[in-house]
N, CA, C and O of each residue as an XYZ file, in Angstrom:
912
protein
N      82.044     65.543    152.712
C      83.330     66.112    153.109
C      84.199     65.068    153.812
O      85.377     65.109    153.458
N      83.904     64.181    154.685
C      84.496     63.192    155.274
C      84.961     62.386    154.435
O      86.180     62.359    154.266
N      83.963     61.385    153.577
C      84.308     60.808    152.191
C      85.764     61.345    151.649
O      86.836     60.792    151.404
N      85.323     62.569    151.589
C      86.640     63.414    150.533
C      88.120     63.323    151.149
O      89.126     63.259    150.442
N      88.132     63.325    152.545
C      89.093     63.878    153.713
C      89.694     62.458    153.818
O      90.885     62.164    153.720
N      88.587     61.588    154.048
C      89.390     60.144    154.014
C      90.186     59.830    152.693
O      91.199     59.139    152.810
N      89.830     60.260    151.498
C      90.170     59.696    150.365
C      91.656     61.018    150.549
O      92.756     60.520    150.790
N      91.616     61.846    150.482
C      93.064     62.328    150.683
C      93.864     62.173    151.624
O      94.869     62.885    151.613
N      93.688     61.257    152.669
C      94.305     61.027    153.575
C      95.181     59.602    152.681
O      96.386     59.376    152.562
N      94.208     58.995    152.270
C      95.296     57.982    151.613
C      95.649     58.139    150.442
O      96.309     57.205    149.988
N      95.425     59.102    149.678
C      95.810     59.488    147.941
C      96.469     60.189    147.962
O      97.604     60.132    147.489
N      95.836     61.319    148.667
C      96.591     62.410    148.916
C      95.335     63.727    147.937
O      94.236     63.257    147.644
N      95.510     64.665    147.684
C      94.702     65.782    147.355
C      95.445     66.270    145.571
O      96.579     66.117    145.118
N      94.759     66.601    145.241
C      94.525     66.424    143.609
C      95.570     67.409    143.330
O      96.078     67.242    142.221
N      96.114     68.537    144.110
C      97.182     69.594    143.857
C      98.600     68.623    143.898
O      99.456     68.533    143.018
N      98.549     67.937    145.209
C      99.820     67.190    145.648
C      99.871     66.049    144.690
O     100.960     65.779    144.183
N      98.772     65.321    144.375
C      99.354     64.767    142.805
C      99.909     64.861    141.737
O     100.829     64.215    141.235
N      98.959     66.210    141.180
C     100.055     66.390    139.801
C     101.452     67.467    140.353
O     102.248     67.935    139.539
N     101.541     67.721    141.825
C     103.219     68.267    142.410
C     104.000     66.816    142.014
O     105.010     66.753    141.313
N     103.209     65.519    142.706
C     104.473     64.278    142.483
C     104.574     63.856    141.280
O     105.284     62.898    140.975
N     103.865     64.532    140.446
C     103.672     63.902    139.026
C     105.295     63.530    138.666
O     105.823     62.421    138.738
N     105.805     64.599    138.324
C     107.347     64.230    137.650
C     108.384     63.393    138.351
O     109.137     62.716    137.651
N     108.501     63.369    139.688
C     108.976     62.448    140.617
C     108.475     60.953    140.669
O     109.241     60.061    141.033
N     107.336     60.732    140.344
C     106.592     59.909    139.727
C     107.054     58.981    138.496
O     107.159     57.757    138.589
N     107.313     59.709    137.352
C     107.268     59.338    136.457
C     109.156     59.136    136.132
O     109.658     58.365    135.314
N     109.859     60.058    137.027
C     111.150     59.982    136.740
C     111.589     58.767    137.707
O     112.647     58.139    137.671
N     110.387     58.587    138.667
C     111.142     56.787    139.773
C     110.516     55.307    138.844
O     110.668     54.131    139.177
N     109.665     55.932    137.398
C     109.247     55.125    137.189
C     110.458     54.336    135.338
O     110.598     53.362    134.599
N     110.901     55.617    135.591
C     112.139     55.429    134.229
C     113.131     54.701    134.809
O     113.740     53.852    134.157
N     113.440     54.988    136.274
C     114.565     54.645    137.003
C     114.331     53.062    137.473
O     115.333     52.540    137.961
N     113.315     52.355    137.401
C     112.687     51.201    138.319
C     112.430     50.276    137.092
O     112.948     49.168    136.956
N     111.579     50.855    136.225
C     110.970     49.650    135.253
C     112.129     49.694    133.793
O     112.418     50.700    133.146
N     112.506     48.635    133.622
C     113.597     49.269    131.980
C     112.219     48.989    131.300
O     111.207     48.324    131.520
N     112.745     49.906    130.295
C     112.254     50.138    128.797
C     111.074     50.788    129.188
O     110.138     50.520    128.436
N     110.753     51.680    130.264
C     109.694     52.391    130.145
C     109.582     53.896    129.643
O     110.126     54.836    130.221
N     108.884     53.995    128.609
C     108.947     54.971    127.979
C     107.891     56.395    128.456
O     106.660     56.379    128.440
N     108.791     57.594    128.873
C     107.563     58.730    129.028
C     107.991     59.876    128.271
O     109.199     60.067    128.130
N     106.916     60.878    127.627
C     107.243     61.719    126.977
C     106.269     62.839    127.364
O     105.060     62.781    127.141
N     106.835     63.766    127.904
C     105.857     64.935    128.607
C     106.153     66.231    128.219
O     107.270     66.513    127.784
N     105.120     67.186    128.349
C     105.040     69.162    127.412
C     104.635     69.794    128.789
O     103.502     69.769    129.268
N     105.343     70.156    129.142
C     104.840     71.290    130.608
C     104.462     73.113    129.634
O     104.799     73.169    128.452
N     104.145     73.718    129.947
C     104.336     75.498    129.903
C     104.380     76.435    130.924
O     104.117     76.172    132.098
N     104.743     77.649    130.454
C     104.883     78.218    131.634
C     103.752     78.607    132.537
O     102.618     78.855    132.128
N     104.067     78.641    133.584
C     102.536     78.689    134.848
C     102.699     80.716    134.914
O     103.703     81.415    134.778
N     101.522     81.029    135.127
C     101.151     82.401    135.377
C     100.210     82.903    136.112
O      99.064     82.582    135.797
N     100.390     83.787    137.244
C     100.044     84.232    138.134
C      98.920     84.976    137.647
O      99.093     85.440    136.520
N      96.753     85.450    138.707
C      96.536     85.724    138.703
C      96.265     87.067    138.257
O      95.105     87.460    138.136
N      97.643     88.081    137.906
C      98.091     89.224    136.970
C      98.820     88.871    135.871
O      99.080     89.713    135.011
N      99.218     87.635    135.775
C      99.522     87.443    133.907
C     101.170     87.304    134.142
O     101.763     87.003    133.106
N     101.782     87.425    134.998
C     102.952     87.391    135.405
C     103.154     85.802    135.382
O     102.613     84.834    135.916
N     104.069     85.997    134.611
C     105.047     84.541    134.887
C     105.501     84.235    135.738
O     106.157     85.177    136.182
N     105.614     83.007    136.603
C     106.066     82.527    137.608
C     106.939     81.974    137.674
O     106.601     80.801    137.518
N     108.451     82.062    137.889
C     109.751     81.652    137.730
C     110.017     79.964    138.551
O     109.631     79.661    139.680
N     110.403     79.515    138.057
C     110.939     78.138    138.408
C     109.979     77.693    138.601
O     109.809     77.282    139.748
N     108.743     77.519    137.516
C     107.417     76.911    138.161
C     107.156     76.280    136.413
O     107.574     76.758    135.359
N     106.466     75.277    136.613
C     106.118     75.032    135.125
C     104.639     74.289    134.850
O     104.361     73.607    135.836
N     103.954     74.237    134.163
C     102.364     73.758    134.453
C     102.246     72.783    133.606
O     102.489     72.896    132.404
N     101.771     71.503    134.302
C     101.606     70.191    133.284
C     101.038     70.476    132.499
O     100.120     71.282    132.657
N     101.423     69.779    130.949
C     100.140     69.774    129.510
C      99.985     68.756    129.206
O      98.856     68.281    129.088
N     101.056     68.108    128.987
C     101.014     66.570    128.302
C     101.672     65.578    128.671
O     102.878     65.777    128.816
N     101.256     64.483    128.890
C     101.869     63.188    129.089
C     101.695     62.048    128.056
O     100.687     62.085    127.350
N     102.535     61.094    127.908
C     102.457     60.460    126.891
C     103.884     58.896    127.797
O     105.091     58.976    128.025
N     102.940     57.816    128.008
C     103.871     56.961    128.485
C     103.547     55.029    127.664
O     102.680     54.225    127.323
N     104.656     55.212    127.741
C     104.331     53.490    127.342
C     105.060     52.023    128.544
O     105.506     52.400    129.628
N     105.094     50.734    128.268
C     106.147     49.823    128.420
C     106.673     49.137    127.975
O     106.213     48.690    126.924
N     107.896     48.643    128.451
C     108.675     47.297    127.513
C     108.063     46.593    126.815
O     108.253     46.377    125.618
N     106.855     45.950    127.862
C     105.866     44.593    127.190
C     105.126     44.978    125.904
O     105.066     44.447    124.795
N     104.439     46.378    126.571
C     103.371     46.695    124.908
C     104.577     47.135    124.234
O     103.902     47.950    123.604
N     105.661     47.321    123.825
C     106.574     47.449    122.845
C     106.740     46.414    122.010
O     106.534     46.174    120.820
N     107.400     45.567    123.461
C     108.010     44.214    122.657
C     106.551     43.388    122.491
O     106.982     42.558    121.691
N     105.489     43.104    122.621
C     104.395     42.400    122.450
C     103.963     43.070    121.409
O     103.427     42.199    120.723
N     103.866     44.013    120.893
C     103.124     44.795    119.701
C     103.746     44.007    118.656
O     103.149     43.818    117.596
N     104.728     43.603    118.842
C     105.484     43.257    117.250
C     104.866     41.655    117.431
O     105.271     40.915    116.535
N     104.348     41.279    118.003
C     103.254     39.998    118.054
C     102.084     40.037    117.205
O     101.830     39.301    116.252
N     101.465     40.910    117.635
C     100.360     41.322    117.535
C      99.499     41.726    115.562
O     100.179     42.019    114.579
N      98.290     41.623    115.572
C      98.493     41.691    114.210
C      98.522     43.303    113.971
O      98.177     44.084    114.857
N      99.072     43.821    112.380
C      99.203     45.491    112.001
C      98.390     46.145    111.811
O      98.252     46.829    110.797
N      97.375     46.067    113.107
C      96.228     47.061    113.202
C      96.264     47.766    114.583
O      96.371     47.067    115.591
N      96.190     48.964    114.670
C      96.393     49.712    116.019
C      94.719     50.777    115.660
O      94.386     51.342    114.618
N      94.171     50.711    116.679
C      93.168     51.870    117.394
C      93.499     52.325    118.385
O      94.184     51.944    119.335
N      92.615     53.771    117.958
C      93.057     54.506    118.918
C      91.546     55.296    119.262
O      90.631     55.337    118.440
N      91.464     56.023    120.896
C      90.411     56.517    120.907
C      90.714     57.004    122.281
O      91.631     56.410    122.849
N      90.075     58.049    122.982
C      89.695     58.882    123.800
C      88.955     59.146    124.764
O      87.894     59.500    124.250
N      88.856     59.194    125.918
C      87.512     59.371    126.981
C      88.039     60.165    127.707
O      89.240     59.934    127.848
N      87.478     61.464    128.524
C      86.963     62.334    129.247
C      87.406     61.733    130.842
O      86.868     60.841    131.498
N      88.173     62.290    131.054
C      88.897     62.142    132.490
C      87.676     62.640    133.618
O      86.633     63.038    133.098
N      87.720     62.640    134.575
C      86.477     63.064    135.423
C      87.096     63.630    136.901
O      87.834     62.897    137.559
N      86.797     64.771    137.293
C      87.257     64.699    138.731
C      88.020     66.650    138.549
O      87.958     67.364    137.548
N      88.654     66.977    139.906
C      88.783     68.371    139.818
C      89.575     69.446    138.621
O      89.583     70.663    138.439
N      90.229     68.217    137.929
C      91.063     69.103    136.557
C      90.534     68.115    135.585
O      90.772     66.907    135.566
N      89.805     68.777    134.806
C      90.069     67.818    133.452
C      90.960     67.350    132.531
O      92.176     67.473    132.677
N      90.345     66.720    131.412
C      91.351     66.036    130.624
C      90.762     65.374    130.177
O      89.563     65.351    130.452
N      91.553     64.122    128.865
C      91.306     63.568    128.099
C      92.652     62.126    127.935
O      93.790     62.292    127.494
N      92.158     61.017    128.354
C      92.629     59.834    128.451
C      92.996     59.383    126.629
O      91.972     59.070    126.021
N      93.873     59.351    126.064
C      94.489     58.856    125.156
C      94.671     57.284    125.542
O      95.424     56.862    126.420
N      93.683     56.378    124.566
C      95.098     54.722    124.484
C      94.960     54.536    122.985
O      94.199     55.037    122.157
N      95.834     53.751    122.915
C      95.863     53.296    121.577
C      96.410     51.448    122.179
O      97.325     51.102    122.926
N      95.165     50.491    121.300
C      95.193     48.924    121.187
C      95.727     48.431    120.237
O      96.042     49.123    119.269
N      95.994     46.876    120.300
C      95.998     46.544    119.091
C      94.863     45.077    119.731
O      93.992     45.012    120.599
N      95.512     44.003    118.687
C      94.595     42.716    118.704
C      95.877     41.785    118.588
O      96.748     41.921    117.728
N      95.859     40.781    119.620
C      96.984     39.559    119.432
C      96.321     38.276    118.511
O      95.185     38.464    118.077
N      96.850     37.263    118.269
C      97.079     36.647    117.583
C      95.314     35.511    117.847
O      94.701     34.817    117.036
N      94.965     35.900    119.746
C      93.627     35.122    120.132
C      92.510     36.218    119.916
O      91.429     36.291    120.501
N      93.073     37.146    118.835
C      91.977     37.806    118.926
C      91.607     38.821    120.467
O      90.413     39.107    120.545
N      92.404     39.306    121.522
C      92.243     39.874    122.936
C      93.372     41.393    122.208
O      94.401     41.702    121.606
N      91.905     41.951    123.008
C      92.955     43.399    123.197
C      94.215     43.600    123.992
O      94.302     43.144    125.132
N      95.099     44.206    123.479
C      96.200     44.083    123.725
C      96.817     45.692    124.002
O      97.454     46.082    123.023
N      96.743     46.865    125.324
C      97.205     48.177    124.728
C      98.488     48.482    124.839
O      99.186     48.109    125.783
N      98.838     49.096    124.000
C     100.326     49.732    123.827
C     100.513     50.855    124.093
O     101.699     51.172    124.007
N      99.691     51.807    124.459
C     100.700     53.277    124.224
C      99.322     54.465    125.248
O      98.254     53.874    125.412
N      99.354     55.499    125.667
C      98.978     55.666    126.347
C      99.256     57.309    126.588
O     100.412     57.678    126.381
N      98.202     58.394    127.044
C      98.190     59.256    127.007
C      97.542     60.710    128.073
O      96.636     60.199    128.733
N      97.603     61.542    128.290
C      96.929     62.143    129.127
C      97.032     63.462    128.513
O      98.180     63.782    128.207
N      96.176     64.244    128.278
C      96.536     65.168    127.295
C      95.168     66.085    127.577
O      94.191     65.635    128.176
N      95.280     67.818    126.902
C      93.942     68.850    127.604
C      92.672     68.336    126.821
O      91.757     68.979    127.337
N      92.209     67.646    126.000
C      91.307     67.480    125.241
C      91.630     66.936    123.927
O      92.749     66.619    123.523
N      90.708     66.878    123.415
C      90.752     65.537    121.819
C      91.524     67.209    120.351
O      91.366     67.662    119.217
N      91.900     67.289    120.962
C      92.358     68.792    119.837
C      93.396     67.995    118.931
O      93.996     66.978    119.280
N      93.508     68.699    117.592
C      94.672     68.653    116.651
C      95.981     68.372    117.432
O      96.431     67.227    117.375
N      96.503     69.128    118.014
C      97.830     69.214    118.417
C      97.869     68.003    119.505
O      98.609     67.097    119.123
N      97.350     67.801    120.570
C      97.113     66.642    121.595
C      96.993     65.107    120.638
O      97.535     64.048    120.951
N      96.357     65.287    119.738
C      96.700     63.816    118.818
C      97.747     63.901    118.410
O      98.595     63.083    118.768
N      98.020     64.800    117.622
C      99.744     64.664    117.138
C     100.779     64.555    117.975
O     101.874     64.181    117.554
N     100.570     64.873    119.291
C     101.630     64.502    120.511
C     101.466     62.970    120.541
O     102.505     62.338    120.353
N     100.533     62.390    120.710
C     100.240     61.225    120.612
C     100.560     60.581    119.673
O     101.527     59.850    119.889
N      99.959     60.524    118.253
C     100.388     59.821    117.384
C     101.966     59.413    117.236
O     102.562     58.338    117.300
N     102.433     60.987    116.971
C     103.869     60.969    117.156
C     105.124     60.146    117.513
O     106.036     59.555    116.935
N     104.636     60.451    118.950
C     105.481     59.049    119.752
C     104.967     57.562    119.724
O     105.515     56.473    119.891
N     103.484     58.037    119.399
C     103.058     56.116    118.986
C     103.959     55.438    117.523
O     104.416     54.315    117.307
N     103.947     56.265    116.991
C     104.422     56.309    116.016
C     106.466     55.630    115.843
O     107.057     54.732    115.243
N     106.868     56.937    116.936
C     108.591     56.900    117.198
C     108.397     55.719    117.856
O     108.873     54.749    117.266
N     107.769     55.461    119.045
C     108.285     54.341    120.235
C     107.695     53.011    119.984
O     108.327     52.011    120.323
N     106.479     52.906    119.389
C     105.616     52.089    119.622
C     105.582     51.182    118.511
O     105.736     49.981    118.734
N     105.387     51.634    117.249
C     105.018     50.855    115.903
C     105.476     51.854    115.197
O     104.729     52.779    114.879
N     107.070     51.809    114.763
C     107.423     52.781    114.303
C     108.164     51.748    112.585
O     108.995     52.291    111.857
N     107.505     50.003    112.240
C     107.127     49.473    110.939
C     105.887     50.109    109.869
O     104.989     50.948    109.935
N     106.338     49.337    109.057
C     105.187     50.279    107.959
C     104.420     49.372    107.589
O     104.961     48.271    107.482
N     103.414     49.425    107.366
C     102.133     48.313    106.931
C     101.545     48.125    107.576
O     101.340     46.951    107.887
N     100.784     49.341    108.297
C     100.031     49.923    109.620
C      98.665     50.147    109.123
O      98.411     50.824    108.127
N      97.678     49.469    109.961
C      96.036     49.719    109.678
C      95.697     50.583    110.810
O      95.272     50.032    111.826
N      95.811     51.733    110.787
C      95.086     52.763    112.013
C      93.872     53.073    111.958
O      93.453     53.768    111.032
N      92.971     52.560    113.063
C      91.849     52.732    113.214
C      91.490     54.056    113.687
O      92.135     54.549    114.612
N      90.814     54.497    113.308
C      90.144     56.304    114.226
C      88.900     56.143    114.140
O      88.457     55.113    113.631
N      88.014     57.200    114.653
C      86.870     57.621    114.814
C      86.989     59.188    113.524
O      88.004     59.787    113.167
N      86.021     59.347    113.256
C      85.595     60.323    112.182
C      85.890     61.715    112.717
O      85.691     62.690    111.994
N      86.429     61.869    114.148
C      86.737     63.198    114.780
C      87.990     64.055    113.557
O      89.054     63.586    113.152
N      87.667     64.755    113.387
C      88.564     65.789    112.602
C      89.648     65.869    112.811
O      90.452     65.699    111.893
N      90.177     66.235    114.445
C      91.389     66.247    115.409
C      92.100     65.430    114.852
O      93.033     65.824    114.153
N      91.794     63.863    115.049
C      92.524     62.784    114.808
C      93.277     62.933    112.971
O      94.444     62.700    112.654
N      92.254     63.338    112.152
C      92.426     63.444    110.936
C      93.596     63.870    110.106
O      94.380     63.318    109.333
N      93.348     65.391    110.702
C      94.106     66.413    110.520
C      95.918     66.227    111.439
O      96.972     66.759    111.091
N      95.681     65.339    112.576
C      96.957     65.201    112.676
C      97.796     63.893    112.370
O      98.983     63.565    112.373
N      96.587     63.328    112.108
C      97.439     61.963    111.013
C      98.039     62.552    109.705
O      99.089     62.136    109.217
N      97.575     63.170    109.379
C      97.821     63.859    108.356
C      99.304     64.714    108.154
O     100.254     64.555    107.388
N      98.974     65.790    109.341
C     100.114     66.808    109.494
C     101.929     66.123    108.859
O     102.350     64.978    108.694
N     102.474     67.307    108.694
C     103.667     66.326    108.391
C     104.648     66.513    109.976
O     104.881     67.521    110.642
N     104.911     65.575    110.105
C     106.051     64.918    111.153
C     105.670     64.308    112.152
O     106.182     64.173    113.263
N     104.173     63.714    111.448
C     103.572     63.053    112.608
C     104.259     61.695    112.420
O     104.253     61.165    113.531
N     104.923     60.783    111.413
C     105.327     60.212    111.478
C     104.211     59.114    110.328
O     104.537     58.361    109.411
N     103.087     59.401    110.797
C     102.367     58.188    109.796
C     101.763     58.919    108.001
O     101.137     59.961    107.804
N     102.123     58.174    107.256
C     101.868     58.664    106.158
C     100.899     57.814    105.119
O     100.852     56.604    105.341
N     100.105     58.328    103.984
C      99.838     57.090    103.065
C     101.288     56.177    102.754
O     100.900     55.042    103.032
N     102.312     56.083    102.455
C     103.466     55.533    102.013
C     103.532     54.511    103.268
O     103.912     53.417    102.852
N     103.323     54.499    104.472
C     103.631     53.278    105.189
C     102.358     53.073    106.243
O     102.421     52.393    107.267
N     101.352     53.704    105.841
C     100.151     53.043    106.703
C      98.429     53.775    105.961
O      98.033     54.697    105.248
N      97.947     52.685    106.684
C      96.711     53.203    105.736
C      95.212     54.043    107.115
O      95.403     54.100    108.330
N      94.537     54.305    106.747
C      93.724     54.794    108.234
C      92.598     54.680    107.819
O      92.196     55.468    106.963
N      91.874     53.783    108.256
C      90.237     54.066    108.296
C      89.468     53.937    109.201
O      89.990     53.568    110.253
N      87.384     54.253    109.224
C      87.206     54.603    110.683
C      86.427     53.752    110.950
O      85.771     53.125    110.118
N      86.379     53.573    112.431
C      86.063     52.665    113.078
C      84.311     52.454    112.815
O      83.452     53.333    112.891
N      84.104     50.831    112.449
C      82.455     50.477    112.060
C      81.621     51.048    113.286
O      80.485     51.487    113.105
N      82.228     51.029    114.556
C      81.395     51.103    115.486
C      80.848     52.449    115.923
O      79.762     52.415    116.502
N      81.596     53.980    115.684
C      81.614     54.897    115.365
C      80.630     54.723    114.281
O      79.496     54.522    114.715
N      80.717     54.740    113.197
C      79.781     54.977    112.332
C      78.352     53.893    112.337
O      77.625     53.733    111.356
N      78.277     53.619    112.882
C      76.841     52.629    113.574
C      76.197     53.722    114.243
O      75.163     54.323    113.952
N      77.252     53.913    115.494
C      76.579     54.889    116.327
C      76.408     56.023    115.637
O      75.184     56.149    115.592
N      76.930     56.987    115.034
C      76.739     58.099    114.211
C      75.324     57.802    113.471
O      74.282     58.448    113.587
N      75.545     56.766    112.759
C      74.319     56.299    111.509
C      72.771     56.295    112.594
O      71.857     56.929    112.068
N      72.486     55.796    113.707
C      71.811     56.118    114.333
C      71.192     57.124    115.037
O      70.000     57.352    115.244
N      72.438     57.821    115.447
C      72.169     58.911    115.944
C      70.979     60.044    115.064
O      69.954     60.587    115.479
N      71.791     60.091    113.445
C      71.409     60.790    112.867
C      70.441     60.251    112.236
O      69.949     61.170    111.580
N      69.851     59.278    112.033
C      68.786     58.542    111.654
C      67.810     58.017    112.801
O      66.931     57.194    112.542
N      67.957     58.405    113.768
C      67.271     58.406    115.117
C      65.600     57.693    114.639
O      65.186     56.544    114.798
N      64.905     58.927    114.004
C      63.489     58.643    113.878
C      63.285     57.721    112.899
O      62.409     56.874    113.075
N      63.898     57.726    111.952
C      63.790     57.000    110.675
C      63.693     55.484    111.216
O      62.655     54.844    111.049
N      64.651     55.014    111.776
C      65.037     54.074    112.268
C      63.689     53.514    113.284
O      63.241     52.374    113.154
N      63.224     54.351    114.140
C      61.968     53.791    115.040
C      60.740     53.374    113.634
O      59.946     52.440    113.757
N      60.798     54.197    112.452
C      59.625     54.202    111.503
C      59.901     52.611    110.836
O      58.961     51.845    110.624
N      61.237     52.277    110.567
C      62.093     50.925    110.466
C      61.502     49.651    111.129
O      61.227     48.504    110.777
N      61.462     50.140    111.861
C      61.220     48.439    113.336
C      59.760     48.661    113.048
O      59.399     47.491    113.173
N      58.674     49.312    112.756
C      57.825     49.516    112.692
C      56.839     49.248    111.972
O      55.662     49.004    112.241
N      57.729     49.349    110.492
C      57.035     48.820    109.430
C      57.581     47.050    109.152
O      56.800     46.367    108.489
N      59.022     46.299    109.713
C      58.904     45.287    109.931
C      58.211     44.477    110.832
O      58.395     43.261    110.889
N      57.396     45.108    111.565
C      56.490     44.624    112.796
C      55.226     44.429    111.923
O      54.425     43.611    112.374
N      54.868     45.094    110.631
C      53.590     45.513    109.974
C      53.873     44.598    108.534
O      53.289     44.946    107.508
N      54.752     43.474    108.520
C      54.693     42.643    107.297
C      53.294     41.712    107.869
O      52.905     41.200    108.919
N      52.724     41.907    106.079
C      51.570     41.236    106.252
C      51.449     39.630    106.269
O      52.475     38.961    106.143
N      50.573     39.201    106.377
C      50.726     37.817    106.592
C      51.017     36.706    105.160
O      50.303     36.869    104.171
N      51.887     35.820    105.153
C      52.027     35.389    103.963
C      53.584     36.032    103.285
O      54.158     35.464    102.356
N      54.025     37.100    103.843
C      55.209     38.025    102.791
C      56.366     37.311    104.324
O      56.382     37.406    105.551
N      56.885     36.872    103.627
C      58.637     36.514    104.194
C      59.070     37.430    105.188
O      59.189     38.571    104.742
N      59.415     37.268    106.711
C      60.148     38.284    107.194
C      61.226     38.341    106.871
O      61.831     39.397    107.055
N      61.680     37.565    106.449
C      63.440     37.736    106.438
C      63.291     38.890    104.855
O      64.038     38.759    103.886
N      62.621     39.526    104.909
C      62.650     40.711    103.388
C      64.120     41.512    103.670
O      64.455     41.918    104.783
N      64.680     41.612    102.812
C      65.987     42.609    103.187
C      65.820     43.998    102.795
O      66.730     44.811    102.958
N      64.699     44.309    102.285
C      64.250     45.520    102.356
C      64.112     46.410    103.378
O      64.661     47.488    103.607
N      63.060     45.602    104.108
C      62.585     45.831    105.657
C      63.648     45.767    106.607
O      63.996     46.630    107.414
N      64.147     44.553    106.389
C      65.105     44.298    107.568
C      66.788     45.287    107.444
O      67.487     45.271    108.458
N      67.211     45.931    106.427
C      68.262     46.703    106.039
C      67.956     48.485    105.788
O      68.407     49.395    106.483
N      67.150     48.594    104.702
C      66.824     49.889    104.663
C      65.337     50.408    104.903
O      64.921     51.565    104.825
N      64.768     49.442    105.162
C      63.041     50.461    105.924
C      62.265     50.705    104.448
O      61.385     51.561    104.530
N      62.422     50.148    103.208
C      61.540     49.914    102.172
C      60.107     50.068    102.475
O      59.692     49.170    103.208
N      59.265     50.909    102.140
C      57.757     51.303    102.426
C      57.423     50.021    101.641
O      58.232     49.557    100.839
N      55.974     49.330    101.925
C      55.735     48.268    101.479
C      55.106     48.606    100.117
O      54.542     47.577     99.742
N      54.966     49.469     99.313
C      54.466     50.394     98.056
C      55.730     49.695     97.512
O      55.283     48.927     96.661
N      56.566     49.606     97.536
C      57.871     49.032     96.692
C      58.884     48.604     97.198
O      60.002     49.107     97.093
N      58.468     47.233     98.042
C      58.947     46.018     98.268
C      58.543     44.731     96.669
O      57.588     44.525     95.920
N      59.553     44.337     96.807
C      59.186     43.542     95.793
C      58.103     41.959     95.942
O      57.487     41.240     95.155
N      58.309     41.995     97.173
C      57.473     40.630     97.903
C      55.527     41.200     97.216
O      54.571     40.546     96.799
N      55.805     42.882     97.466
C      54.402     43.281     96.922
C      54.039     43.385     95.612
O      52.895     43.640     95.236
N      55.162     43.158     94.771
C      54.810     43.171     93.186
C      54.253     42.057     92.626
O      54.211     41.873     91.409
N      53.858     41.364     93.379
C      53.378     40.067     92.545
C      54.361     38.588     93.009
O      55.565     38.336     93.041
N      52.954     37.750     93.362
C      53.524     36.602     92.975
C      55.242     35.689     92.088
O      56.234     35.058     92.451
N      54.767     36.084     91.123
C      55.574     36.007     89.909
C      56.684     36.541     90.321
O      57.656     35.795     90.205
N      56.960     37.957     90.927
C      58.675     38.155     91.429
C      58.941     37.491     92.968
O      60.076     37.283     93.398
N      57.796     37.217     93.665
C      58.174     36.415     94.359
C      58.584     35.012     94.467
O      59.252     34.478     95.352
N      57.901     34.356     93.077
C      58.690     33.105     92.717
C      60.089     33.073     92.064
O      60.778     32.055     91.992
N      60.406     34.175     91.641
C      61.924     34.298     90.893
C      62.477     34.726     91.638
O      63.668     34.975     91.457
């Protein structure tokens, strides 16, 4: 509790944050040029379902800057994008979208705060990544295999289309997926390359790629295909 008491003494308390939110973000249009914010409030409702007049409840945020604007057009025509899990008394879901400069260093442009990885929360996103950000055509968009993302690349007025960008998913995502779901297989893998017999090549790409039972490895067919 002390911990906590100190930390709102200098932050302030998680209600009075998202109160300065818009004051926030409107000293930050007023201070930095070319900073871009794009935000979805709804209406707030009282414990009986009653609407609450002159009150409005954050949903979405969506902000960028000058630099990742004007630096994107540096950068080479590949943008990712991806998601992580906000932590702490309200949830949420952290939107960025990167690209890659010219040394090869991540570079991010565009930026998000939004209720979760849903259809509609990407398309808020994409959207304006889309209007503000990299709004040229000959766009490599990276995603993850999440549906959400899919379906609102897709949608129409999201802005990105087959006609000026192409989308495919990220290797590293599907590594991890490919494991996941191959979990055991994979331990049976390391297992049977630990069990090459003596004399047979480790470097087998059988073993070492897809887990080939040694019944039909070719190193075991004979001599003769091992000399060819």
């Amino acid at each position: 509790m002390a911990k906590q008491k100190e930390i709102e003494d200098l932050h302030g308390n998680w209600e009075q944050s998202y109160h300065d939110l818009p004051k926030l973000l409107s000293a930050m249009s007023g201070f930095l040029n070319g900073f871009v914010v794009e935000k979805q409030t709804r209406p707030l409702y009282n414990q009986q379902g009653e609407m609450v007049h002159h009150y409005v409840q954050f949903h979405r945020v969506f902000w960028t800057f000058k630099p990742c604007i004007d630096g994107f057009k540096y950068c080479k025509p590949i943008v990712q994008v991806d998601g992580t899990f906000l932590y702490g008394k309200y949830k949420g879901t952290l939107l960025v979208a990167v690209a890659q400069d010219g040394n090869n260093k991540i570079f991010p442009i565009a930026f998000a705060i939004v209720e979760g990885e849903t259809a509609d929360a990407w398309f808020f996103f994409l959207h304006y990544l889309k209007r503000h950000v990299c709004p040229q055509d000959g766009l490599c968009l990276i995603l993850d295999r999440h549906e959400s993302i899919k379906n609102a690349y897709t949608r129409q007025g999201s802005g990105w289309t087959p006609k000026n960008s192409v989308h495919v998913f990220c290797i590293y995502h599907i590594s991890q997926n490919f494991m996941r779901h191959f979990k055991n297989q994979s331990s049976r893998i390391r297992t049977e390359m630990d069990m090459v017999e003596p004399g047979q090549p480790k470097g087998c790409s059988l073993y070492r790629n897809v887990g080939h039972s040694k019944k039909i490895c070719p190193y075991r067919q004979g001599s003769s295909s091992h000399q060819a």
